[in-house]
N, C-alpha and C positions, 0 to 999 in steps of 0.2 A: 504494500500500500504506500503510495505520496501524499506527500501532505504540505499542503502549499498553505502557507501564511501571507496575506496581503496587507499593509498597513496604508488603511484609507484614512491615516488621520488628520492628515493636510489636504485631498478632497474635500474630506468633512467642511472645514476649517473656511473653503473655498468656497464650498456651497450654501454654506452658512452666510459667509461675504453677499456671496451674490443676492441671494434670498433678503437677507434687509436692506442693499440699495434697490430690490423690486420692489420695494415697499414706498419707496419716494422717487418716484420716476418725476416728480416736478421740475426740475433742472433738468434733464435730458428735453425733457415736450419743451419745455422754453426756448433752449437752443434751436428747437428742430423747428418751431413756428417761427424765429425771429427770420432764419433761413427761408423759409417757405415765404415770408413778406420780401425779402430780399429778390427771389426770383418772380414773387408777382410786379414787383415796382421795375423789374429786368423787362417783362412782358412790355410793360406799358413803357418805358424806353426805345426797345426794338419794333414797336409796333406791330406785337402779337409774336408769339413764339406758340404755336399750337400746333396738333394734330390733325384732325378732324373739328366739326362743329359739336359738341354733345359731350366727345371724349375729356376727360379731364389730365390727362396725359399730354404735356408738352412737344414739341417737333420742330418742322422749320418754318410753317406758314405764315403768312404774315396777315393784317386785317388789310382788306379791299377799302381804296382812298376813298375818302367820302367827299360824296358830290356836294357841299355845300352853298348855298346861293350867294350872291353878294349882300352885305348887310348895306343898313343906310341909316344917313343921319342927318336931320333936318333936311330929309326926302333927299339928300347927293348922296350917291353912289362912295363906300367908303372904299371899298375893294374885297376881296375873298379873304373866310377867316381864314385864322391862322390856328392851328393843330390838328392833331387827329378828333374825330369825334370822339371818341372816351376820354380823349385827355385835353380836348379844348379850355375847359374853364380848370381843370385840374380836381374837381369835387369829388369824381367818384376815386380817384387815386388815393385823394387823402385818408378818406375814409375810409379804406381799407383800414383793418387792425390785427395784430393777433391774440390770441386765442388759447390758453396752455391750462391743464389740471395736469394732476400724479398720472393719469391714462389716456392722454388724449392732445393733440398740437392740432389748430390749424386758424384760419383766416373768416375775417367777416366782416360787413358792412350794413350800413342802416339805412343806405340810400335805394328808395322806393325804384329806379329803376336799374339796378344793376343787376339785374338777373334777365330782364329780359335784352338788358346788353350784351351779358353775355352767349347766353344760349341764342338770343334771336325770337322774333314770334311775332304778333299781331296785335294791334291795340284797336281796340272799338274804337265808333265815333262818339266825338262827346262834344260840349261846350266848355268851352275858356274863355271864364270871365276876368277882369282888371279884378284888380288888389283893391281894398280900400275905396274905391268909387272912383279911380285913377281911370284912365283910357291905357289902350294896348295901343303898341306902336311897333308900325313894322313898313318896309317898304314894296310897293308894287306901284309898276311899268315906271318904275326912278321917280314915285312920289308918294313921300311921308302921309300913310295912311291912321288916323287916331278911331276907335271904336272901343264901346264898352264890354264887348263879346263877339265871339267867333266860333262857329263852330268848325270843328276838326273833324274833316274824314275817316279819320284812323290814320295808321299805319303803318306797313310793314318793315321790319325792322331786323337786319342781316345780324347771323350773327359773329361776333367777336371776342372771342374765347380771350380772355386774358385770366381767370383762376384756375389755372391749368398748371401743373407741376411740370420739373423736369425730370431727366432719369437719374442725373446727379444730384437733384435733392432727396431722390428715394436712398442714392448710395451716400448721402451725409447724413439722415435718419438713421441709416442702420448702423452706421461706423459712430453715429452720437450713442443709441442706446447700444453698443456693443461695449462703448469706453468707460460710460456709465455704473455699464453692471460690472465692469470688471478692474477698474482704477482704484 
């Protein structure tokens, strides 16, 4: 008969380690969202890094140039804006934030339309009234038009993936919670 002895007492020792930083994964998901904002504010930089429309999986696509019309003011022609449509005024960029517990990283915002910017879809018709008892001001055929309400067509609205990951933020997720459990 053989008789093997294994001394697993630095395993133990090891698994023990590991098993109580499982227990506060808060600093790893922190790192891993602050990352994850990092490559969404990258999207909106390169104008669009994506796969497909739907997918949330990064690539090399870019978002389609938006046809914007000429703005105006005191009815003259000022000239074509300037950015991309997600990033024109810069609102929905800012508001991006992250997001972290002991189980969990990711991203989020509180602006009413950034989801259907992203994904894309369809807006009913509706009306749009002035603020306050203020007039709406907008230009057409190059003259400053003032009204207290308009109604809106709808409409359809491409989409522009920009909360999309890439493949090196899945391999700095798993290289954060691998350093994590084992430093």
């Amino acid at each position: 008969m053989i008789e093997c002895k294994v001394d697993d007492s630095k395993a133990r020792v090891l698994i023990q380690g590991i098993e109580g930083k499982a227990k506060n994964m808060a600093p790893a998901m922190r790192k891993i969202a602050t990352e994850l904002a990092n490559s969404v504010q990258k999207n909106f930089d390169d104008g669009g890094r994506y796969s497909a429309p739907g997918s949330i999986m990064g690539g090399s696509k870019r978002w389609a140039d938006a046809k914007r019309p000429p703005t105006y003011a005191g009815g003259k022609l000022k000239g074509k804006e300037k950015g991309t449509t997600l990033d024109r005024s810069g609102h929905l960029r800012r508001s991006i934030h992250e997001v972290s517990d002991g189980t969990s990283a990711g991203l989020e915002t509180s602006m009413v339309y950034a989801r259907i910017q992203n994904n894309g879809g369809t807006t009913k018709p509706h009306e749009i009234k002035a603020r306050n008892g203020r007039a709406l001001a907008f230009g057409m055929e190059g003259k400053q038009v003032l009204v207290r309400k308009v109604k809106h067509p709808g409409s359809k609205i491409a989409a522009k993936p920009y909360m999309v990951i890439q493949e090196e933020d899945l391999d700095y997720a798993k290289q954060t919670i691998a350093d994590h459990l084992t430093k």
